[in-house]
C-alpha positions in Angstrom: -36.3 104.1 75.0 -36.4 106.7 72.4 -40.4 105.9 72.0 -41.4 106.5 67.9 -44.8 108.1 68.6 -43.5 110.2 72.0 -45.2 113.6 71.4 -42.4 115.5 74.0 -40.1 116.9 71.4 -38.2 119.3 72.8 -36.9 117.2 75.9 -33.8 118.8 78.0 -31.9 118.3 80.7 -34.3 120.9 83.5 -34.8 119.2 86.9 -37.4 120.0 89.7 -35.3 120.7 92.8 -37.1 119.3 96.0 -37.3 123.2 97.1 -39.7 123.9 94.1 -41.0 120.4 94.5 -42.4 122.0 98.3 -43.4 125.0 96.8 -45.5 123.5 94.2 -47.4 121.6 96.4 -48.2 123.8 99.1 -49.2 126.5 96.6 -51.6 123.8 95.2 -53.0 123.0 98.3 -54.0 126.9 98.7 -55.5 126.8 95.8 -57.8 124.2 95.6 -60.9 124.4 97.4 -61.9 120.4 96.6 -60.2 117.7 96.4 -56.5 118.0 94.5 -55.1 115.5 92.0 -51.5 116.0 91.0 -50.1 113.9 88.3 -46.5 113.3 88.8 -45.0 113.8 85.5 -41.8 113.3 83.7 -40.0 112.3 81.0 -39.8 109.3 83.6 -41.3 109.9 86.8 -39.1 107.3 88.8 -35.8 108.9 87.6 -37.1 110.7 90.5 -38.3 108.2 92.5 -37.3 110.2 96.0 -39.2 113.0 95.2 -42.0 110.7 94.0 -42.0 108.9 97.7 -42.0 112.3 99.6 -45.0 113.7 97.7 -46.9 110.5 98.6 -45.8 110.4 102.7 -46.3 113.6 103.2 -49.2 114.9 101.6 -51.6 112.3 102.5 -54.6 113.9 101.3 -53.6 114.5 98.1 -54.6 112.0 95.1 -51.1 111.3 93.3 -51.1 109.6 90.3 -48.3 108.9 87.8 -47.5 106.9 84.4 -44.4 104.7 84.1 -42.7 103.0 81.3 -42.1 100.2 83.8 -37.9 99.6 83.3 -37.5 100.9 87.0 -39.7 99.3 88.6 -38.5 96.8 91.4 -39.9 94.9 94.2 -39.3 97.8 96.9 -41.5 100.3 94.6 -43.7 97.5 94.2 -44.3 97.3 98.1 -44.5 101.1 98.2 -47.7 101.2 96.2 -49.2 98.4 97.8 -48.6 100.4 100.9 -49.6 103.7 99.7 -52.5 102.4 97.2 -55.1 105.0 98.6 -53.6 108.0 97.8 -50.7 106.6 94.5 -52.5 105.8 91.4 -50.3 104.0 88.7 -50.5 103.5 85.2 -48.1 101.2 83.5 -47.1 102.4 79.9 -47.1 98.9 77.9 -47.9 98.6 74.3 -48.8 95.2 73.9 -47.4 93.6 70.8 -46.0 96.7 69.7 -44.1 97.2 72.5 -41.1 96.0 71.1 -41.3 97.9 67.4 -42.3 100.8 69.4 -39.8 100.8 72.3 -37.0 98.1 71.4 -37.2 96.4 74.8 -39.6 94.4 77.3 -40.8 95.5 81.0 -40.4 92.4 83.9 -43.5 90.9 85.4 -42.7 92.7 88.0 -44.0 96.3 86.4 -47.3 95.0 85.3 -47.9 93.8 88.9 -48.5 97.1 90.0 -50.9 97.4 87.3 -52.8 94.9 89.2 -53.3 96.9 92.5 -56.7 99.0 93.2 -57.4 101.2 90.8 -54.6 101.4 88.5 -54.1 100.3 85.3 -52.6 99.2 81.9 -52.0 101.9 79.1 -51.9 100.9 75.4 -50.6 103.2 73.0 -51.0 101.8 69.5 -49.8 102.9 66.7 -51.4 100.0 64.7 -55.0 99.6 65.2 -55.3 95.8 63.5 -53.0 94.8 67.2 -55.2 96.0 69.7 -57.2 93.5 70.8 -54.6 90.7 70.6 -52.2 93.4 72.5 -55.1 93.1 74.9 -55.9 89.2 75.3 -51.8 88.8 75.5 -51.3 91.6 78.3 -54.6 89.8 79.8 -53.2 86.8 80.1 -50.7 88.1 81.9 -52.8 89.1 84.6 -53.9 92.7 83.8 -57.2 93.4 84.1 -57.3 97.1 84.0 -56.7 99.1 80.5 -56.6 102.4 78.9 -56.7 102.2 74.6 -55.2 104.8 72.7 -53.7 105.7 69.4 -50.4 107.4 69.3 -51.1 111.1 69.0 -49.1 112.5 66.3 -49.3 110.3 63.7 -51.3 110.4 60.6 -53.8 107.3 60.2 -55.7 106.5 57.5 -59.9 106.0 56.7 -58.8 102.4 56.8 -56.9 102.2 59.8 -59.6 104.3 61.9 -61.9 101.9 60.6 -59.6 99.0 62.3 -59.8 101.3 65.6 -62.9 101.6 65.9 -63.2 97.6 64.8 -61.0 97.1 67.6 -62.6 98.9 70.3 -66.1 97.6 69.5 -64.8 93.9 70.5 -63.5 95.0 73.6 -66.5 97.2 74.3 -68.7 94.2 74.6 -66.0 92.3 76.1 -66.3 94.8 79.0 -69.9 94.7 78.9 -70.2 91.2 79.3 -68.1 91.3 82.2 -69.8 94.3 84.0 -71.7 92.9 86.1 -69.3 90.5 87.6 -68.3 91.5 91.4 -65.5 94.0 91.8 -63.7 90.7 93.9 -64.1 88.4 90.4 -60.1 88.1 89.5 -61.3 87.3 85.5 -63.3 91.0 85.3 -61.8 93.2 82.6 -62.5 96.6 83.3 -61.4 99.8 80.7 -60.6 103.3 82.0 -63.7 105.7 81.6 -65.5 103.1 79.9 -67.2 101.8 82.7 -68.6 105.3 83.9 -70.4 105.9 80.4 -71.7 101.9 81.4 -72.8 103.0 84.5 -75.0 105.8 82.8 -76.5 103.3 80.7 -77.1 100.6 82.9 -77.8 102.8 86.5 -78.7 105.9 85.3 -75.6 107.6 86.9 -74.6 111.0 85.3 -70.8 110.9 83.8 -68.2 113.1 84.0 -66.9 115.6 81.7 -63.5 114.1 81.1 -62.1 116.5 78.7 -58.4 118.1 79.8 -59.8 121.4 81.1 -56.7 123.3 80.6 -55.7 126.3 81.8 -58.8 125.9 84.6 -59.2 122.7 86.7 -56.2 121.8 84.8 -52.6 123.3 85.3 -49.0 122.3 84.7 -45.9 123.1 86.7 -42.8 123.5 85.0 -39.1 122.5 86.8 -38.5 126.0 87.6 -42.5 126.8 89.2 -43.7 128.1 85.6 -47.4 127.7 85.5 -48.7 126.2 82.3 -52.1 125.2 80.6 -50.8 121.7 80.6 -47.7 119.9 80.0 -47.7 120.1 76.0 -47.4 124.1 76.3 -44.8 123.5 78.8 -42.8 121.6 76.1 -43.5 123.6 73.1 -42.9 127.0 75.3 -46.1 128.2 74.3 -48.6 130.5 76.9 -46.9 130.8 80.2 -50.2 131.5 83.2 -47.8 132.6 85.6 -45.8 130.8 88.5 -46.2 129.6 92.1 -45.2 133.0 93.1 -46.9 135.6 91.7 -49.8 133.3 90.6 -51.8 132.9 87.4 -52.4 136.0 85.0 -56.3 135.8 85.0 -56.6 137.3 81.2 -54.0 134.8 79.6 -55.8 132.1 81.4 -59.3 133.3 80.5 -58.5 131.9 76.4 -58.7 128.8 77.3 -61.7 128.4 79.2 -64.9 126.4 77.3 -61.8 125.0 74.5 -62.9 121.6 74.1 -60.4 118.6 72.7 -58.0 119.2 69.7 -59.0 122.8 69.8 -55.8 124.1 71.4 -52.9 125.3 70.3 -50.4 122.5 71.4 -52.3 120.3 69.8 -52.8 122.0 66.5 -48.8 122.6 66.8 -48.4 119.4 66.9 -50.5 118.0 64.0 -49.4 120.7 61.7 -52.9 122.4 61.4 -54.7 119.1 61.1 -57.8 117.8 63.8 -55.1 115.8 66.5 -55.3 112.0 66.6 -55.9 112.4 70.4 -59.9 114.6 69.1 -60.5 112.0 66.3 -59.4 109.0 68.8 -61.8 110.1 71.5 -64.6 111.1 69.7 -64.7 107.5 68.3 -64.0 106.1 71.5 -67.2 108.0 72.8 -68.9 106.9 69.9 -68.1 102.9 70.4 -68.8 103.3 73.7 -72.1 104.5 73.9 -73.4 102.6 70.7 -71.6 99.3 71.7 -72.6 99.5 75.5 -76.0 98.9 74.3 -75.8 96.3 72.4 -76.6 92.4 73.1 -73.4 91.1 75.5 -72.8 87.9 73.5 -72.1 89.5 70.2 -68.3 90.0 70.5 -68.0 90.9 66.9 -69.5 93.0 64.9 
């Protein structure tokens, strides 16, 4: 697809053999003392669907989740995660109207169904603000009802254009909020990842979670050869190895990272040449929307 905002630079040909595949997860397992979410990562994830399938059968307990750009999905894999919808999380990568300047091809109906099952969702990476909420209603009326918004990290956007984002994400803020207190069984409820937890603070009183990265700490990568990693960006840029499944995590690398909060890193200074990341700005005015918008009256849907 050769994506023009993909933030993986330094892609290769290195391959997780089922042998490190086993390794990984029982050394995981070890070392988690509550429950353990592995994120099942590529490149794309369903090149490798076979280790994809073992991971799910045979660590049961074990919350997978994975991102897919959709272009192998087919109605076996589609019966798989209705089968396995307890324990698989999906995201479907679609960019709305921009999928086509972005990607130069479509995904089949057939993707964006398994957006549709339990939890999972719709992921929207725009690199023009001014489409989002069209890229929204058109994907909606396609029957997804579950979305993540971001901008594409690595780009440069101007005062203007953040202005159009935030624009953006105020409409569907109250869109969401208007549609909160429908029952979770009301097929026309539009729902937005994380969104509804800060809602659910507002509304219920129910303390959210901290949802920054937390690398190096709650947060680790896994590299093809059982390289341990803050996350996947220092992976790709070959920047501080922890350790490996083997010998385990070097306590003092890992120790820099702990209390970093987002665009603080050094991936993601790397990758912005020096400059706050699009992924810090992005979420702080998500947070911002969220919170101010969430409070707002529900039948003002513009602002």
């Amino acid at each position: 697809m050769n994506c023009k905002y993909c933030y993986q630079r330094n892609k290769g040909s290195e391959d997780m053999s089922m042998h490190i595949v086993v390794d990984s997860m029982n050394y995981l397992l070890n070392q988690s003392s509550r429950n353990l979410e592995v994120f099942l990562w590529g490149g794309e994830p369903l090149l490798r669907r076979g280790a994809i399938e073992y991971c799910v059968k045979n660590y049961p307990s074990v919350q997978f989740r994975m991102g897919t750009n959709g272009t192998l999905v087919d109605d076996s894999f589609v019966e798989f995660c209705n089968k396995h919808r307890d324990n698989l999380g999906v995201y479907v990568s679609h960019d709305g109207l921009e999928q086509r300047p972005n990607r130069s091809m479509e995904i089949s109906d057939k993707a964006l169904e398994i957006a549709s099952i339990k939890n999972n969702f719709v992921h929207i990476v725009s690199t023009d603000p001014s489409t989002i909420v069209d890229s929204v209603e058109l994907l909606y009326d396609r029957g997804v009802r579950r979305f993540k918004i971001s901008l594409a990290n690595g780009l440069r956007y101007s005062e203007d254009q953040l202005f159009e984002y935030r624009k953006s994400l105020s409409k569907l803020v109250l869109w969401a909020r208007l549609d909160y207190f429908k029952p979770e069984n009301d097929k026309s409820k539009i729902e937005f990842k994380t969104w509804n937890q800060i809602l659910d603070n507002h509304f219920l009183g129910i303390e959210t979670e901290n949802y920054d990265c937390n690398v190096g700490s709650s947060t680790i990568a896994i590299s093809p050869d059982g390289s341990i990693y803050p996350c996947d960006w220092y992976y790709d840029l070959k920047l501080d190895r922890l350790g490996n499944i083997y010998s385990g995590i070097d306590e003092i690398v890992r120790k820099k990272f702990i209390g970093l909060k987002c665009g603080e890193c050094m991936a993601e200074k790397i990758s912005n040449g020096g400059d706050p990341s699009t992924s810090s700005i992005a979420s702080k005015i998500e947070k911002e929307v969220v919170i101010a918008c969430g409070t707002k009256d529900p039948e003002m849907r513009t602002i």
